[in-house]
Every structure is written in C-alpha cells, then in structure tokens.
PLY file of the C-alpha trace (Angstrom):
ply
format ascii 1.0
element vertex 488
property float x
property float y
property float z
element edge 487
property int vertex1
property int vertex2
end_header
-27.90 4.66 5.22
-24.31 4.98 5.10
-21.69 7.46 3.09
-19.25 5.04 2.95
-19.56 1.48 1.47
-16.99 0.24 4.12
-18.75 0.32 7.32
-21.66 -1.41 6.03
-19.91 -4.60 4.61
-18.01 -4.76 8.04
-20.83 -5.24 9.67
-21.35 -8.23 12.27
-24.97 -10.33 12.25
-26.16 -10.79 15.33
-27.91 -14.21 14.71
-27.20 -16.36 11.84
-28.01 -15.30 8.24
-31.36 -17.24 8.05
-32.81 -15.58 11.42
-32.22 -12.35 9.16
-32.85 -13.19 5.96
-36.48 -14.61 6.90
-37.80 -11.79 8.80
-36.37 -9.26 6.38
-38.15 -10.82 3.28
-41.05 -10.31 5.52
-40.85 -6.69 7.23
-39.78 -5.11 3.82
-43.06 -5.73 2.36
-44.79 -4.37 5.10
-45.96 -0.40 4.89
-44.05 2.43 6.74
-40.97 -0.81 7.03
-38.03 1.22 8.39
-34.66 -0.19 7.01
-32.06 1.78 9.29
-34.37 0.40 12.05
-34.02 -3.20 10.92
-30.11 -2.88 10.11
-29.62 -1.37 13.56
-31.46 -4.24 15.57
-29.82 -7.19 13.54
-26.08 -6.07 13.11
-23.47 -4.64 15.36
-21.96 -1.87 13.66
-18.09 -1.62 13.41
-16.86 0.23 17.08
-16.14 3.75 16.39
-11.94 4.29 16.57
-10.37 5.05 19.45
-9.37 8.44 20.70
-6.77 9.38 18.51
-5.98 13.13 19.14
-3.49 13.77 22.18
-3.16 17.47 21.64
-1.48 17.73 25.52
1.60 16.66 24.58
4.67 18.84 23.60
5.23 17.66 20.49
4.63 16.11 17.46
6.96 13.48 17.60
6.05 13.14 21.42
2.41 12.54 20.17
3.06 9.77 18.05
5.00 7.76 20.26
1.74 8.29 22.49
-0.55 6.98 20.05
0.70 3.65 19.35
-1.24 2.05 22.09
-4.07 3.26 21.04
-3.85 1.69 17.41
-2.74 -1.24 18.98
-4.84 -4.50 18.00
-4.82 -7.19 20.77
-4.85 -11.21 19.08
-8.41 -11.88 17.95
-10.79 -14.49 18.88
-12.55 -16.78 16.33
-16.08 -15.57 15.03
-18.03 -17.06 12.60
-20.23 -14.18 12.19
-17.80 -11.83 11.80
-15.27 -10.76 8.65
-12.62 -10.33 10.42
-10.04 -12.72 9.99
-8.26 -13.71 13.24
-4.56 -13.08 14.09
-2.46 -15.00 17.01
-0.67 -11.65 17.43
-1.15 -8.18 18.34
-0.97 -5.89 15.48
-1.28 -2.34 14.55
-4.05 -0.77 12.30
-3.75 2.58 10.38
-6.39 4.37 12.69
-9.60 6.51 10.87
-11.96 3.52 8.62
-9.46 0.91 8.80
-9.95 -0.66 12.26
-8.25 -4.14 10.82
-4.62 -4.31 9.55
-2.99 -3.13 5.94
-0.35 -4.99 4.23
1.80 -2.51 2.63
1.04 0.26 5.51
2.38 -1.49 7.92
6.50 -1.43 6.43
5.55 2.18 6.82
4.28 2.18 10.22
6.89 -0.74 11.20
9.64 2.39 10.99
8.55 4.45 13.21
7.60 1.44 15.78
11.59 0.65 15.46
12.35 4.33 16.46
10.20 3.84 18.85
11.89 0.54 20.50
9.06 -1.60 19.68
10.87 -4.42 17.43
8.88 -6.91 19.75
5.54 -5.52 18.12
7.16 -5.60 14.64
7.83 -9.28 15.40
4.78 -10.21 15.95
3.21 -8.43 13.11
5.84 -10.28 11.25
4.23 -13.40 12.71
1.03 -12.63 11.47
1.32 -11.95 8.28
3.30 -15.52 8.17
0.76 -16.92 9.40
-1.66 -15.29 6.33
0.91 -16.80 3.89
0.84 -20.23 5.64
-3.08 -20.06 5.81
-4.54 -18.25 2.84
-1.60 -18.26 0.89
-0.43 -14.52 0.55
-0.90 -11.43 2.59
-4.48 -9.89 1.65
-5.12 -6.27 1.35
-6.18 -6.75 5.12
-7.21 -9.11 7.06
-11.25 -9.38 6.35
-12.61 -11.96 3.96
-14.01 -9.79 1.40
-10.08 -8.62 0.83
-9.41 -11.94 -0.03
-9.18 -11.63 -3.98
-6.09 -9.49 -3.70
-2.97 -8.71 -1.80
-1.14 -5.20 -1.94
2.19 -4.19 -2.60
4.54 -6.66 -1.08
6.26 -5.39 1.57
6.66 -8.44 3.51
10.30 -9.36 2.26
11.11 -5.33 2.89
9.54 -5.88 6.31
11.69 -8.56 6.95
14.75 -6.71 5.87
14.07 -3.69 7.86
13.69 -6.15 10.79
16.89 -7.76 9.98
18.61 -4.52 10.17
17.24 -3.65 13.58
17.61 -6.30 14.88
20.12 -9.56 13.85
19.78 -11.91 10.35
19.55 -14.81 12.87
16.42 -13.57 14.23
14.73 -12.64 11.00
16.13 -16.48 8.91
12.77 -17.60 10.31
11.09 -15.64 7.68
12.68 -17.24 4.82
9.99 -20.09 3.97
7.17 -17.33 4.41
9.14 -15.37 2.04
9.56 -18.07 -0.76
6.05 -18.50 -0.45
4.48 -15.25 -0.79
6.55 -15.12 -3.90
5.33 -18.46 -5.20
2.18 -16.36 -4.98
2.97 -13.55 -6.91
4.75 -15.28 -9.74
1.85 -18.37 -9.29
1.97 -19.38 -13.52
4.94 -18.35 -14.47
6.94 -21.57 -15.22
4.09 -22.21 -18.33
3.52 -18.76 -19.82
4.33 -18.24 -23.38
5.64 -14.98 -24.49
3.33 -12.15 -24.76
0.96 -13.66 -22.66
-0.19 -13.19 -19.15
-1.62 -14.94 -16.09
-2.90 -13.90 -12.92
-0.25 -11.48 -11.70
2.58 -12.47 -14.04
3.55 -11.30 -17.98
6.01 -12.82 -19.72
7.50 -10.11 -22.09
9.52 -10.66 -25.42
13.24 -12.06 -23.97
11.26 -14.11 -21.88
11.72 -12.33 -19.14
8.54 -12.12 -16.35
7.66 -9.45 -14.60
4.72 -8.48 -12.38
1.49 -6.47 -12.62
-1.88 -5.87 -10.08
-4.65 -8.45 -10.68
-7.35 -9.94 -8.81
-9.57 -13.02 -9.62
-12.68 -11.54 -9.19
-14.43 -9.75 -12.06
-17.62 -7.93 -9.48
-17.61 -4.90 -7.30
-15.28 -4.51 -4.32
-17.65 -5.31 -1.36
-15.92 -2.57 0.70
-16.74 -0.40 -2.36
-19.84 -1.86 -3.39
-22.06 1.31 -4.18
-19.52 3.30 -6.30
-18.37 0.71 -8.24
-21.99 -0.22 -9.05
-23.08 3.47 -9.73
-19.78 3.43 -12.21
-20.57 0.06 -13.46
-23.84 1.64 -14.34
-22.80 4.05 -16.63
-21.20 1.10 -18.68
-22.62 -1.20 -21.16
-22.90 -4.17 -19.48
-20.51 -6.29 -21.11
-17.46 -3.40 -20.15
-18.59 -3.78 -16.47
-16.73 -6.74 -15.65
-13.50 -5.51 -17.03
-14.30 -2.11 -15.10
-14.69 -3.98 -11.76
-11.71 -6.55 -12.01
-9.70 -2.83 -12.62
-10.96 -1.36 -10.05
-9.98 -4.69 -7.77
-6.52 -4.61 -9.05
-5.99 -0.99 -8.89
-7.08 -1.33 -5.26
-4.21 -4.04 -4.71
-2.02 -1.57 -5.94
-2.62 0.65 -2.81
-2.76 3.66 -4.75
-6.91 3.86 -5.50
-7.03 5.62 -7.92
-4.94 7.29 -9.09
-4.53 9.21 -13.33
-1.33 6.86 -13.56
-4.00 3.65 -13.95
-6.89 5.42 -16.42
-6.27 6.00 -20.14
-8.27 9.18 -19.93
-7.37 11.06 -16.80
-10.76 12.27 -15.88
-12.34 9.27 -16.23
-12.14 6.26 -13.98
-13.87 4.49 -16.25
-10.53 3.72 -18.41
-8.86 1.79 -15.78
-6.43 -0.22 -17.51
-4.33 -1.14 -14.61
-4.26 -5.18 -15.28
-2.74 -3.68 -19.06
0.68 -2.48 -17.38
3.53 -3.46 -15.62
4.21 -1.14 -12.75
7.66 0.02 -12.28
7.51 0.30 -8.46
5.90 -3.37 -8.22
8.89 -4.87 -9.76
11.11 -3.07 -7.69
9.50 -4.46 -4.84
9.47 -8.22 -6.31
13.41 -7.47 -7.40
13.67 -6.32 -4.00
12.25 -9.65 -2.64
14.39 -11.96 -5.14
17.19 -9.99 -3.49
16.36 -10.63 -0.09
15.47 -14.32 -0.23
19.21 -15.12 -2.17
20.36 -12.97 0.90
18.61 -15.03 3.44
19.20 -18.44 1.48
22.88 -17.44 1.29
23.08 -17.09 5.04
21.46 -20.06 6.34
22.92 -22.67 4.06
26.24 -21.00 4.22
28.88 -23.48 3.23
26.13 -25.88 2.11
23.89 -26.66 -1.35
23.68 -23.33 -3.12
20.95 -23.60 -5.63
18.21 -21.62 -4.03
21.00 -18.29 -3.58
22.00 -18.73 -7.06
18.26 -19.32 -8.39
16.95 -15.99 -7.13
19.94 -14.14 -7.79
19.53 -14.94 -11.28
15.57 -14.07 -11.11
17.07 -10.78 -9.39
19.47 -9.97 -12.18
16.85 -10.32 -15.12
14.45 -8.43 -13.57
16.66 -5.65 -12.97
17.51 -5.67 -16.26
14.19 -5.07 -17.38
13.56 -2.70 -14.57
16.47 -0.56 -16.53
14.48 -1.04 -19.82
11.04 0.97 -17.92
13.90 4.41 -17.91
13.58 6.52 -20.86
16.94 8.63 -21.36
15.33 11.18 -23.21
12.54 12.15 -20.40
15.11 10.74 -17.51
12.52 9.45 -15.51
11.33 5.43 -14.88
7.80 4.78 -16.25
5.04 1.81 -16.23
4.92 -0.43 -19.35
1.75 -1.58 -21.51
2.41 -5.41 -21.49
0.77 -5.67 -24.47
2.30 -3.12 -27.11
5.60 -2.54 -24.84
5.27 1.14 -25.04
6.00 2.88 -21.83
3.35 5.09 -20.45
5.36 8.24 -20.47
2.20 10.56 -20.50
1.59 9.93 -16.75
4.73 10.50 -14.74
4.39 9.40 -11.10
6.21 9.47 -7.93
6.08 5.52 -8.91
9.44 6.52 -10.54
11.77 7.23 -7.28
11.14 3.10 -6.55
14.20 1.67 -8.39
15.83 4.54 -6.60
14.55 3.36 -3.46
16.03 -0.21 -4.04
19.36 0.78 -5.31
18.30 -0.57 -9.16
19.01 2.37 -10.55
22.32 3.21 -12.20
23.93 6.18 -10.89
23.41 8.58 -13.73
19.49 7.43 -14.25
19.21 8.52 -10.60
21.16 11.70 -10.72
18.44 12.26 -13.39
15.48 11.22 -11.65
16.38 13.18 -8.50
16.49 16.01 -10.59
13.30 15.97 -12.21
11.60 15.16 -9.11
13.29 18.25 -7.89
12.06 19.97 -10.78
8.59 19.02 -11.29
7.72 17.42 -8.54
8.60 19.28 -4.89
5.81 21.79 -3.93
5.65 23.57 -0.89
4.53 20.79 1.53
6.94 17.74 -0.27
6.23 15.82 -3.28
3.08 15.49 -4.53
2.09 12.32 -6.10
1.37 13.24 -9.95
0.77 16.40 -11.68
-2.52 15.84 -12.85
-5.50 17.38 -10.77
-7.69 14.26 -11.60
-10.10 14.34 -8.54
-7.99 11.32 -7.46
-6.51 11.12 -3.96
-3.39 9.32 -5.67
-3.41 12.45 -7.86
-2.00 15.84 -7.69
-2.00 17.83 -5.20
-1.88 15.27 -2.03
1.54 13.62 -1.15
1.12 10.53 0.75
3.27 9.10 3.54
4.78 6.10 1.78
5.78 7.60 -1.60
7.54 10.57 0.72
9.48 7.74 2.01
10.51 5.70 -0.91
11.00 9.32 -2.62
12.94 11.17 -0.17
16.02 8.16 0.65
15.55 7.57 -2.66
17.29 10.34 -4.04
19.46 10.68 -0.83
20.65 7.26 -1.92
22.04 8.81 -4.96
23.66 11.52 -3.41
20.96 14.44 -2.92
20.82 14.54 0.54
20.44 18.04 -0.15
17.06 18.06 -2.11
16.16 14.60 0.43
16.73 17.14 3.45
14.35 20.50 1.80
11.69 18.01 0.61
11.83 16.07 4.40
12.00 19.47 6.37
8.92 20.54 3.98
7.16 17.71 4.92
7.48 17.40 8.50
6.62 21.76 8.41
3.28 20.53 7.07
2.84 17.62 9.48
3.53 19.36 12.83
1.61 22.41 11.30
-1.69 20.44 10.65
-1.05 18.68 14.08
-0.66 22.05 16.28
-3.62 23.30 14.13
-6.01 20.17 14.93
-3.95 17.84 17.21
-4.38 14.83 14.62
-2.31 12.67 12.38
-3.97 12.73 8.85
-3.90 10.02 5.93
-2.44 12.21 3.30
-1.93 16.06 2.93
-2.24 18.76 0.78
1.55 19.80 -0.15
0.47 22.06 -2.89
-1.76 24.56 -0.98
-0.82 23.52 2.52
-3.29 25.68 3.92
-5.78 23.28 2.68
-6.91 19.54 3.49
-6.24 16.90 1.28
-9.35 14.97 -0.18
-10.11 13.23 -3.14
-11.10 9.63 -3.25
-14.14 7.72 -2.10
-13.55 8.01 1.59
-12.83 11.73 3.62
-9.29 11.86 5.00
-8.82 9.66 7.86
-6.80 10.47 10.67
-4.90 8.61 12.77
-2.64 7.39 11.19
-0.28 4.86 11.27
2.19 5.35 8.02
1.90 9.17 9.01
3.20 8.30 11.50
5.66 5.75 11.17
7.47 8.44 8.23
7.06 10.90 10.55
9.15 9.21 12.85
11.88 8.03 10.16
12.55 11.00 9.40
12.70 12.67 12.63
16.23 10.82 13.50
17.85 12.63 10.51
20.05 15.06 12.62
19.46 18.02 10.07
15.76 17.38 10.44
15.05 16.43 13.81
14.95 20.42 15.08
12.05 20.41 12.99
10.04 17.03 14.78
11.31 18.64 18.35
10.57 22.70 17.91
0 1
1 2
2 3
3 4
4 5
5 6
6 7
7 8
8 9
9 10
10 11
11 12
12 13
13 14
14 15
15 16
16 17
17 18
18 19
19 20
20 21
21 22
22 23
23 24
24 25
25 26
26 27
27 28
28 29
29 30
30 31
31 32
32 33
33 34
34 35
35 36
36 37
37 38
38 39
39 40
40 41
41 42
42 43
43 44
44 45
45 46
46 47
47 48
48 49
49 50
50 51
51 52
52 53
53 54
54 55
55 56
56 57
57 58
58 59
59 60
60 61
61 62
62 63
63 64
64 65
65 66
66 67
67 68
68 69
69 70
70 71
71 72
72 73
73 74
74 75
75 76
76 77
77 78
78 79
79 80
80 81
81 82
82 83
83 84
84 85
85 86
86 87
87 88
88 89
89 90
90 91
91 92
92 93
93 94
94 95
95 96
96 97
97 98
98 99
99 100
100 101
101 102
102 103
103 104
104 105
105 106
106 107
107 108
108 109
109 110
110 111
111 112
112 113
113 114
114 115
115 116
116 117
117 118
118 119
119 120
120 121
121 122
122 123
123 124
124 125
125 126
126 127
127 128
128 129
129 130
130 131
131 132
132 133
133 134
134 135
135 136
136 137
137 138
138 139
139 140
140 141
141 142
142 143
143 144
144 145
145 146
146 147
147 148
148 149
149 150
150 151
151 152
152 153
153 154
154 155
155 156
156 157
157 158
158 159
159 160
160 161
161 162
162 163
163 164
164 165
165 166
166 167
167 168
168 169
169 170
170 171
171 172
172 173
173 174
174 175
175 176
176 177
177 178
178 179
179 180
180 181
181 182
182 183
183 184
184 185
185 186
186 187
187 188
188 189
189 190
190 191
191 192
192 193
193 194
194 195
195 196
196 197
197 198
198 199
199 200
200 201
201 202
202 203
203 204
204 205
205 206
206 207
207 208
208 209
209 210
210 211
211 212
212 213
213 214
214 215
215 216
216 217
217 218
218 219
219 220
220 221
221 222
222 223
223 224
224 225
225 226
226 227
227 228
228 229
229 230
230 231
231 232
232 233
233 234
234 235
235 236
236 237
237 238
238 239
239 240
240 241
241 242
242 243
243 244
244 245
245 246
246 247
247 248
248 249
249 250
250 251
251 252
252 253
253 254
254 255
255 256
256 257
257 258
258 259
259 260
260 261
261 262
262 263
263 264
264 265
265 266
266 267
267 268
268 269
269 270
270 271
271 272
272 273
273 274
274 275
275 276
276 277
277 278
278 279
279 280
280 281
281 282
282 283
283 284
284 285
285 286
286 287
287 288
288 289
289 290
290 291
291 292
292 293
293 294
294 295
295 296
296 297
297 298
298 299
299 300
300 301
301 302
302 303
303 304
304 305
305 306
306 307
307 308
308 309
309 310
310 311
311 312
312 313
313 314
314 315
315 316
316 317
317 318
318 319
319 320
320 321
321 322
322 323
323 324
324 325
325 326
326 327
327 328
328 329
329 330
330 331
331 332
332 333
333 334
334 335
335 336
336 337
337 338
338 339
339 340
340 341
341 342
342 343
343 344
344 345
345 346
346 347
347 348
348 349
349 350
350 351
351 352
352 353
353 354
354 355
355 356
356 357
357 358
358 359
359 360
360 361
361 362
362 363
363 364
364 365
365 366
366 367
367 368
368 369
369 370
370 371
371 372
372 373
373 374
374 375
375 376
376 377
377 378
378 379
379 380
380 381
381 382
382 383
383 384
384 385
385 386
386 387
387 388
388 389
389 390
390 391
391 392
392 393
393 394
394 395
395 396
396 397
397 398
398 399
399 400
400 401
401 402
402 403
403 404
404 405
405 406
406 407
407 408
408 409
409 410
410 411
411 412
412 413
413 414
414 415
415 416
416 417
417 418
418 419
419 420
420 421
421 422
422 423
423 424
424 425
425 426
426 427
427 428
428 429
429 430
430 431
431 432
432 433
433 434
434 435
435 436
436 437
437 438
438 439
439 440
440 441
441 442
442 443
443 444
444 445
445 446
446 447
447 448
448 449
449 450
450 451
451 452
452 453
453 454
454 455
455 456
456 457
457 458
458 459
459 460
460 461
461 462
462 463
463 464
464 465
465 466
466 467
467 468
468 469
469 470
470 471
471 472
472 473
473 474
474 475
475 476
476 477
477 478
478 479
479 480
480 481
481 482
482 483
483 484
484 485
485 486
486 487
C-alpha cells in the first residue's frame, strides 16, 4: 500500500487495538477483502506537510525566513493512540516525511533560527529535549516511540553552546544537569568495562581509555523501516539477521543511513559493521560535550567545590588524545577505528574527518592537512560531497548534505582556510538558490557533483522542506564575502 515504510508505522488507530484486531482477523478471510479499504477506515493517516514552497518571495534567504512558521510544531496534547510522543514546547520539524522533531537536525536548523532572531524558539526546543532526558533518559532519534531504541548524534551540549553564545552563560547554566545526564547515557557502563571489551555505546580500548560508538538495544527491523530491512534480512541466513538489523538500528542513530563508510563491502549493505567502529566525528561530539559541561560546571560553582570541572576536563583531555590517535600522518586525514583489531578504516575516507576540525581537536598542522585534502579530493562543483564512493547510498558520493557542509566548511576556516571555506560556501549556496529559483523548494540534500541533477539515493525520495537546509543556508549567508550570493 505504501512506498515508504514510514507513513505506515505513523499511523494513528482510530479505536483501540482490539476493535481492530477482531474485525480484521475476520474480514481478511473473507473473498474479494480489500486491505487499503480496511487500513483507510480504521487509521488516520499522518497529515500531509504543510505548504512549503513560497516561490513569491525575492529571495532565497527571504524564503527561508518565511518558512519557519510553517515547520513550526505547536506543544502536543497527550494521545494514547498515537506514537507521537508529546512535547510542552513548540518545536521545529525538518519538513518533507519527518512531520515530528530530529535530534541532531535541529543544532543545524537552531542556526539559522538565531539569524533569524528566534532564540526564544531555540529555548524552548532546548526545553524539550530536557525534558526527553529527564523522561526517557536521552534524546531519541525523534520524538515517536518506535525511535526509542536509539538516540542520534548528540548535539544537545553543542545546542546548548550555540545558545550560550547567542545569548548569555547565565541563561543557558540551566542546561547543565540535562547535560550530565544525557552523557550518563552515552557512556551508561563504562565505570565496569574491561579492556577490549564493549557495552552498549561505550569501548574501552587498550590504555584504558573509553570512547564511543552507535548502538541500539534492539536486535529486529526498524519499524519506520520495516519492509526493507525485512526484504534485506531475507537474503540472510537467519542467524546473520539479527546482527544485520541491530546495524542497521545503529547506523540509523548515526544520522548518516547508510552510508559506504559503515559496510565492509561498499556495495553491499549487508556488511554493516557499524557497532565494530569507533566513529571519529562521534567522539568529537562527546569531547565536545566533556568540554562544555567542565565549562558550565566551572561557571556556576565558581569559587566553590571543583571536582565536577576538573572530572570532565580530565575525561576531555583523554579523549582528545585518542581522538589524535584516529589521524594517520601518512594519508593526513582523521579516520574511524575497528574497536576490535585497532586498525583504522583508512579505505573509506569521509567528510566524518573535518569533525575534530570542527571542535578545535585538531593540531594545527593535522588540520592544515586535512583542509587540504578535502580541498583536493573532496570539493566538486556544488561543495563537498560526502565520500567518494558511488555506493547507491544517500550518505555516499555524489550528494553533500547540509550538516557535514557545516562542520566541513568552519572547519577548515578554523584552521586558517577561509579561502577554500569561502569557494566551497559560495559553491554551495550557487547550488541552493539555483535549485530554489528552479523549483521554489528547500531540498534534503543535493547533488554537488552534477548539479544539474537531483540528489537521491536512500530508502526515501528527497524531501523538501527543509529545516538543516535551511538553517546552513542561513549561517552562511552572514559571512560578508558570501552574503552577495544569499541576496542576488
């Protein structure tokens, strides 16, 4: 009935489960039963999106600004029925398939809402994702039940940061318990793991050091995802198809499904082996975190008891230590680790690698490097493009996404390329207002290979909408060498 697992599993019952349960065990034996019929009379499908496109106004950057109300959430109410889990606050959702809210998207989307002088919406998205950490325990992928198993990238202390900055530290301390407690999450088993052993979401490597990697409890298919993960799950003998599934969960908590960077063999997404490595750009974001909370700790028990600053400055410093140990001098370039053996996986260079640029962990001659290689192998005619390898993959060559233009673009500017930041930026935003003059949308991700073409890959079509596209879009714009380009 439907091309795309997603709609179906967001579906809402319309009486409870027994009042359709019953009758279906019934009608479906009956000759000539019609099952869109049945589906269509006992569930309210998911509302269509809002009107996205906006193609009257005079520009690009005067478009997005226009669309924020209409990816605007208000608070939600409390239904049983229904999957959504509710927030106190209003909140804004990526646009396209995803009509509910997106962890890691939203740092994205939060820039361009502070360009935009909406700090009071960041606030209160802010508030709800405190409120996930206070009543779930940790940020899910988004806020629906069946994303429960797994969180996504976490953003939340970067959120918090970029709040901070817009703002004052006074109004963003009242983050700091939140914080310590999503990372109680993501390092949840770490005080008794032996060396060379791993738990949940945490590895603790020779030294004794612990880092990070993508995990998720569950060993079945992703409800969202239910029918291609079967069909793949299919091809496997059955006692591989748990392993394939709790992959393809953690790969999906990685926010980059799928991508070449996660599969042994490139071409087949059968070789996920994503819960096998330790991803350099996760432990950025976790060093980024310890960072934040010794910052925050330091602040409000200024002059008073110490130990929590000290405690995750230390956690910071070891980590970044090991983050250092993921570059490889000879290549130049950062690169994911197999936990297991300790090699790094240098056959699958990824935009994943501008992250400890992003975060200032690099030293200044492994960025110098990195920049240049990106520069080198990496900018095409539209930006960056996320690998090299033409995999089928949306997190594959030849799209570039909004978030890794980002993290890639002030990364190397933080290490003194605003030159290459400013080409790769004005290539970007080219492609962007482009595609919008051409079809007056927003899209998920583009093609910045053959920009004449639309980006796909994936399990899903390109969305539009869209709020990360948006919120980059908008980050960048302020640049004064780039804004001609947002404006023209």
């Amino acid at each position: 009935m439907f091309p795309d697992s997603k709609p179906s599993v967001a579906r809402r019952p319309l009486a409870a489960p027994a009042g359709i349960v019953t009758p279906y065990d019934s009608a479906r034996r009956t000759p000539g039963f019609d099952l869109a019929a049945f589906v269509h009379a006992n569930f309210a499908l998911p509302q269509a999106p809002g009107a996205v496109a906006n193609a009257a106004t005079p520009s690009m950057e005067d478009h997005i600004r226009a669309l924020w109300p209409g990816l605007t959430r208000p608070p939600d109410t409390t239904d049983a029925r229904s999957s959504l889990i509710p927030l106190p606050k209003p909140y804004v959702v990526p646009g396209g398939r995803f009509r509910e809210v997106y962890y890691w998207d939203s740092y994205f989307t939060m820039l361009g809402l502070i360009q935009s002088g909406r700090t009071d919406l960041v606030r209160d998205m802010l508030d709800n994702f405190s409120y996930l950490i206070a009543t779930v325990g940790h940020i899910p992928n988004g806020n629906r039940t069946y994303y429960l198993g797994r969180s996504q990238p976490p953003y939340f202390a970067a959120m918090v940061g970029l709040y901070a900055r817009a703002t004052d530290t006074a109004r963003a301390l009242v983050y700091l318990d939140a914080m310590e407690k999503e990372y109680a999450f993501w390092m949840d088993g770490a005080d008794t793991l032996s060396i060379g052993h791993a738990y949940r979401r945490v590895v603790r490597l020779p030294g004794g050091v612990v880092l990070n990697r993508y995990w998720d409890d569950s060993n079945e298919p992703r409800p969202e995802s239910y029918r291609p993960d079967v069909e793949i799950g299919q091809t496997l003998p059955e006692s591989l198809r748990a392993t394939f599934y709790r992959n393809a969960r953690a790969t999906a908590e990685s926010g980059w499904d799928f991508s070449s960077r996660w599969m042994r063999d490139p071409k087949d997404l059968r070789t996920l082996e994503t819960t096998d490595l330790i991803p350099v750009d996760l432990n950025s974001l976790l060093y980024n975190a310890e960072r934040t909370i010794a910052a925050f700790a330091f602040v409000r028990n200024r002059g008073g008891d110490d130990t929590l600053f000290r405690h995750f400055t230390q956690r910071a410093d070891a980590r970044r230590r090991a983050i250092l140990a993921m570059y490889d001098p000879k290549a130049g370039f950062f690169f994911d680790r197999r936990w297991r053996s300790g090699a790094l996986v240098m056959d699958r260079p990824s935009l994943a690698a501008a992250a400890p640029l992003y975060f200032g962990i690099a030293r200044d001659e492994q960025g110098k490097r990195v920049a240049a290689r990106l520069e080198r192998e990496f900018l095409k005619p539209g930006g960056f493009v996320t690998t090299n390898f033409a995999s089928g993959q949306q997190w594959d060559g030849p799209n570039g996404w909004p978030p890794l233009e980002w993290l890639t673009i002030e990364g190397v500017r933080r290490y003194g390329r605003a030159d290459l930041a400013d080409r790769a930026a004005s290539r970007w935003l080219d492609l962007l207002d482009r595609t919008y003059r051409a079809t007056g949308r927003m899209m998920e991700k583009y093609d910045v290979v053959n920009t004449n073409k639309k980006a796909g890959g994936g399990e899903y079509p390109t969305q539009d909408g869209f709020g990360w596209t948006n919120g980059v879009a908008l980050a960048l714009c302020v640049e004064p060498s780039l804004a001609r380009t947002c404006k023209d």
